[in-house]
Residue frames as qw, qx, qy, qz and C-alpha x, y, z in Angstrom:
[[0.232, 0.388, 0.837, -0.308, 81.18, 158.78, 56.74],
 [0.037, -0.181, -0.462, -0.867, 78.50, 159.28, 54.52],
 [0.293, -0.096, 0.394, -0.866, 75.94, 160.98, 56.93],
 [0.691, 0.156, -0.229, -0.668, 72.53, 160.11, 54.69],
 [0.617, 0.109, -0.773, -0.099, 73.58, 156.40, 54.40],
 [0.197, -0.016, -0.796, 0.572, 74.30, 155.95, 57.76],
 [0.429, 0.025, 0.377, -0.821, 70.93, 157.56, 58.81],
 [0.738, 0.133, -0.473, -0.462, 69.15, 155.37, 56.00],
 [0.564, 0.246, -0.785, -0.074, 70.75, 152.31, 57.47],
 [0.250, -0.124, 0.362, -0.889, 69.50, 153.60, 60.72],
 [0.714, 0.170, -0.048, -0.677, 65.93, 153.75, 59.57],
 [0.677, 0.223, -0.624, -0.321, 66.39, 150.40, 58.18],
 [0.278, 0.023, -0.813, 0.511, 68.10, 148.39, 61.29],
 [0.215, 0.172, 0.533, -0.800, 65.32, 150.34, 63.81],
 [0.051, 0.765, 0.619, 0.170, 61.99, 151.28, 61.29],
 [0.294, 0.404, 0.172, 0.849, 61.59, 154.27, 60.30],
 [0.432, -0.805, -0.224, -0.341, 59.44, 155.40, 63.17],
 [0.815, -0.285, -0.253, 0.436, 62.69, 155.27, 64.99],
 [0.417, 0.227, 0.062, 0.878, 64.12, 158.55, 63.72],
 [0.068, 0.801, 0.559, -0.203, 61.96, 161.51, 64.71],
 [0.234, 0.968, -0.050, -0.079, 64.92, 164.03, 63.34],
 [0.855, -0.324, 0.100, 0.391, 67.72, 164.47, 62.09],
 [0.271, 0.948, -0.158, -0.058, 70.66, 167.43, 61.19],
 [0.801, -0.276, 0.154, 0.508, 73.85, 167.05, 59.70],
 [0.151, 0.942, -0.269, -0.135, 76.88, 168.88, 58.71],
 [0.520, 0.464, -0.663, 0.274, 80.70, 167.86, 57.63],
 [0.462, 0.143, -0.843, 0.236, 81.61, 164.59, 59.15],
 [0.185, -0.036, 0.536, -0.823, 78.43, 165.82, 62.16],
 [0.478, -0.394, -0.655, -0.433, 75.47, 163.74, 62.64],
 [0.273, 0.092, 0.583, -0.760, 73.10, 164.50, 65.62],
 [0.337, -0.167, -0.881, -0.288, 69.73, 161.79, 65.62],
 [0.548, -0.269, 0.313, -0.728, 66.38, 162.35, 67.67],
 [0.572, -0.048, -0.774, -0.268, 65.31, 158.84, 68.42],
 [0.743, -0.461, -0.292, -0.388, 62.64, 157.50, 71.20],
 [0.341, -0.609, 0.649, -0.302, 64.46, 157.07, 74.55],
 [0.895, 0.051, 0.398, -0.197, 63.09, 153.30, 74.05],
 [0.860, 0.500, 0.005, 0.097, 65.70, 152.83, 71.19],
 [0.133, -0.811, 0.565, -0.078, 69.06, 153.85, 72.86],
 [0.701, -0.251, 0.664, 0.069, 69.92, 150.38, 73.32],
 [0.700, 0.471, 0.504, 0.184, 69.32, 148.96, 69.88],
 [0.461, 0.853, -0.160, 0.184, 70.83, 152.60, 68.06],
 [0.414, -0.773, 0.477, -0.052, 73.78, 151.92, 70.14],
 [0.698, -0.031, 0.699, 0.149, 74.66, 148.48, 69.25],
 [0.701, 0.584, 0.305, 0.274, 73.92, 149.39, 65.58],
 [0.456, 0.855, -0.189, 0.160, 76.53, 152.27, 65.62],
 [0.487, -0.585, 0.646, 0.063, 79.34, 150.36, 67.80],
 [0.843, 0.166, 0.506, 0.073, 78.78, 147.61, 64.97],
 [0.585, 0.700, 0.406, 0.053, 79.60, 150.01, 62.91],
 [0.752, 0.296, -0.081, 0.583, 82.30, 151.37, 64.07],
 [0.154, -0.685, 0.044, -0.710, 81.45, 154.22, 66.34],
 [0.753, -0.290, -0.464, 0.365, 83.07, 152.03, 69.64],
 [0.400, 0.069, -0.312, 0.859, 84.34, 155.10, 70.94],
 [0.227, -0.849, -0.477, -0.020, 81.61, 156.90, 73.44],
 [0.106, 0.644, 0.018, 0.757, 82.84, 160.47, 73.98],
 [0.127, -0.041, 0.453, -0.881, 80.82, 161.56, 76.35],
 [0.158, -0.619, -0.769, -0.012, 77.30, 161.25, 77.71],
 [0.060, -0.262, 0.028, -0.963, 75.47, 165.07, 78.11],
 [0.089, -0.658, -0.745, -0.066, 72.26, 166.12, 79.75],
 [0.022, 0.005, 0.246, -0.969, 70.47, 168.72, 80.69],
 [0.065, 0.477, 0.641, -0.598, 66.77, 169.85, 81.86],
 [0.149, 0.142, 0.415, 0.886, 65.23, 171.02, 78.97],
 [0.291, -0.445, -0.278, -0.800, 61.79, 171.88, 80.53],
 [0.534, -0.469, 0.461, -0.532, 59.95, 171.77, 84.33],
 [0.816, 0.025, 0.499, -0.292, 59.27, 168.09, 83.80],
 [0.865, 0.498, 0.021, 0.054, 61.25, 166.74, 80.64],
 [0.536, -0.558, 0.461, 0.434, 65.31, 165.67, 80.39],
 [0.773, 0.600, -0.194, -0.067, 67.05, 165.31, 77.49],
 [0.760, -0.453, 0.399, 0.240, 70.21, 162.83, 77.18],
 [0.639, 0.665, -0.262, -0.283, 72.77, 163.20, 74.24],
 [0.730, -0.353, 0.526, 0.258, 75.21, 160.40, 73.48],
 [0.216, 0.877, -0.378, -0.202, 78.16, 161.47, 71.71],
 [0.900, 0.036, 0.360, 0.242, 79.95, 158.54, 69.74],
 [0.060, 0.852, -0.242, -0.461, 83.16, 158.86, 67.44],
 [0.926, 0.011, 0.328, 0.185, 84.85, 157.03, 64.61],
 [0.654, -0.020, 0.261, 0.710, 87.88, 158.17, 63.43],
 [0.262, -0.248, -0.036, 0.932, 86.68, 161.58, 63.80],
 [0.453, -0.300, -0.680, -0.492, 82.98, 160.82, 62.39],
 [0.019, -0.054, 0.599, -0.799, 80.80, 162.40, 65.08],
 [0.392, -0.325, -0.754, -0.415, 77.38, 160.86, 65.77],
 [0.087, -0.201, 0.614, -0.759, 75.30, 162.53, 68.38],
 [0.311, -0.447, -0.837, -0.058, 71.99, 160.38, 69.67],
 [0.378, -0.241, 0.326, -0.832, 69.82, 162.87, 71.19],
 [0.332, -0.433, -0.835, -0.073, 67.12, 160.87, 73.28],
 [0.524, -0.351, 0.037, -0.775, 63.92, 163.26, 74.85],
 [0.004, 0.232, 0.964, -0.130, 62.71, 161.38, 77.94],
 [0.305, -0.537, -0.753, -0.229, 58.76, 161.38, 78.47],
 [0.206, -0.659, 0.347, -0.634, 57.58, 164.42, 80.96],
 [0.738, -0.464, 0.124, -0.474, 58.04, 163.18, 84.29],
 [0.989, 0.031, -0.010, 0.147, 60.16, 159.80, 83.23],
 [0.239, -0.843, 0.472, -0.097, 63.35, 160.01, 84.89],
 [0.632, -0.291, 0.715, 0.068, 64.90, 156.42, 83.82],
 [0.741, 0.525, -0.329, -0.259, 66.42, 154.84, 80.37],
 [0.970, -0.174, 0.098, 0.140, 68.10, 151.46, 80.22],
 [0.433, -0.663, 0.456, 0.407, 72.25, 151.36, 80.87],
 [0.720, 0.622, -0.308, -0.010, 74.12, 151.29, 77.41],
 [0.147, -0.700, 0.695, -0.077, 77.31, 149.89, 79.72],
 [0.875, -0.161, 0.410, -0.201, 76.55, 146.27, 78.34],
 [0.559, 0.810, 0.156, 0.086, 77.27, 147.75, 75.26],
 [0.482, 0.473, -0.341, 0.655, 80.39, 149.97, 76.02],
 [0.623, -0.412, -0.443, 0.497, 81.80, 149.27, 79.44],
 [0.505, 0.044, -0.178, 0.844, 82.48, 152.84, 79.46],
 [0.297, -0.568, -0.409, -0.650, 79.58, 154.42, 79.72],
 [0.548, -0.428, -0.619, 0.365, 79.60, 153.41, 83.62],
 [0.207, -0.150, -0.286, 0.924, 81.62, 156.83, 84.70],
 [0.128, 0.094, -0.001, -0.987, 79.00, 159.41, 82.95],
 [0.491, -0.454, -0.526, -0.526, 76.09, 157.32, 83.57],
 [0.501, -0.350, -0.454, 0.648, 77.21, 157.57, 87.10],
 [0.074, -0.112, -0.137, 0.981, 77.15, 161.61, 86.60],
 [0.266, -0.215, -0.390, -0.855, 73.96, 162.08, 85.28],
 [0.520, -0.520, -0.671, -0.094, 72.68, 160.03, 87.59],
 [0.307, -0.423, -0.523, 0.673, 74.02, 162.13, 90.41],
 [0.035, 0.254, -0.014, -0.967, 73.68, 165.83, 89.04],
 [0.389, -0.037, -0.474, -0.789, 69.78, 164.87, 86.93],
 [0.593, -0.062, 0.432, -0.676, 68.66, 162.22, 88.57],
 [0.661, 0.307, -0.475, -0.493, 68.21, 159.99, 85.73],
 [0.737, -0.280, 0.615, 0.007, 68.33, 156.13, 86.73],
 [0.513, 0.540, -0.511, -0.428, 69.83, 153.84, 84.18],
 [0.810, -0.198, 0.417, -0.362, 68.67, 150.91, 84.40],
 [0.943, 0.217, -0.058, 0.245, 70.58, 147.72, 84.75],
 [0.140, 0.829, -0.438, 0.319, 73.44, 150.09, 85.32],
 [0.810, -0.198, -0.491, 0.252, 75.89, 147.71, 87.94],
 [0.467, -0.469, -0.419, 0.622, 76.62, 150.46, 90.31],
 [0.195, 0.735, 0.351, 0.547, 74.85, 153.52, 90.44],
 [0.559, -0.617, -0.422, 0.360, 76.69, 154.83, 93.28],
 [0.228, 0.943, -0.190, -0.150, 77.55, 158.64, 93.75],
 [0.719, 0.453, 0.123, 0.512, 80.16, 159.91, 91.60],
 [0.146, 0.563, 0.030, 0.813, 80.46, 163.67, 91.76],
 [0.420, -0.699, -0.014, -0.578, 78.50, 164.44, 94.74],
 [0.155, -0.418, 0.684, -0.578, 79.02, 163.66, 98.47],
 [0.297, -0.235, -0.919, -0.109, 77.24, 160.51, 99.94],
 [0.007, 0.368, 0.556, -0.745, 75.81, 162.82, 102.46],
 [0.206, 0.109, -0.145, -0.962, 73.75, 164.86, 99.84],
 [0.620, 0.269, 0.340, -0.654, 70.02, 164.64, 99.39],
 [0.545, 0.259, 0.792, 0.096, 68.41, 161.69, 97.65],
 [0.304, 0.809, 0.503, -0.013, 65.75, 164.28, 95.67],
 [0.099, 0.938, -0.085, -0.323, 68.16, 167.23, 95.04],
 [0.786, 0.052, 0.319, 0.527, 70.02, 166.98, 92.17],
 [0.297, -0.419, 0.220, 0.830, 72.21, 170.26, 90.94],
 [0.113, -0.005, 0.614, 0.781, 71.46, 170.38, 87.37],
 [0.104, -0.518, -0.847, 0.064, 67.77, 170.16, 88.06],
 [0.075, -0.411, -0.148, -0.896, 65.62, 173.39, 88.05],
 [0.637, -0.474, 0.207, -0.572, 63.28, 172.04, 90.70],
 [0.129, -0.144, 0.980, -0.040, 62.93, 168.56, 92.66],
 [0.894, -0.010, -0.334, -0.297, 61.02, 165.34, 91.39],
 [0.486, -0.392, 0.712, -0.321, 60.79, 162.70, 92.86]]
């Protein structure tokens, strides 16, 4: 993969107000883009050959602000989508229309962050007990609601 292109082609497919950053290294791309463009930078790098989702990450990155990465691969060509939600905004739309796999570890994040992913077809727990608290999620530094 030839990082630059691929980001260019990015920029092109989305608008260039799509990108907000972006760092690479051998065969390592990692992309800030608008939580509102996960759907649409998805589909353009499964078209492209990055069908293989890794993993989904999160984590809490301040009192009131997640951050989701999605970690895509092609033939050892590693593309990582960072997406910042909004403070306070606790919901981005399911990428599992997209790649069916995504289900399991939009399933975790929903249990241990909270996150909703909408459209998702069965956000039901995963990791936690059914007994556990609606509002308390693990990974979480405080509850929201």
């Amino acid at each position: 993969m030839v990082e630059k292109e691929i980001i260019e082609q990015l920029k092109q497919e989305l608008g260039d107000h799509s990108i907000t950053e972006t760092t690479t290294r051998s065969r390592r791309t990692s992309i800030n883009i608008p939580h509102t463009y996960i759907k649409q930078a998805v589909t353009f790098f499964k078209k492209n050959g990055f069908s293989q989702l890794t993993t989904i990450t999160g984590a809490q990155i301040s009192e009131d602000t997640l951050e989701l990465l999605y970690h895509l691969d092609k033939a050892g060509d590693l593309v990582t989508l960072r997406v910042t939600l909004p403070p306070k905004q606790e919901s981005i739309p399911t990428i599992t229309d997209i790649i069916v796999g995504a289900s399991l570890y939009e399933r975790e994040i929903h249990d241990l962050l909270g996150v909703v992913f909408e459209g998702h077809p069965n956000l039901s727990r995963l990791v936690l007990p059914d007994e556990w608290q609606n509002d308390s999620h693990p990974l979480r530094t405080s509850k929201h609601k």
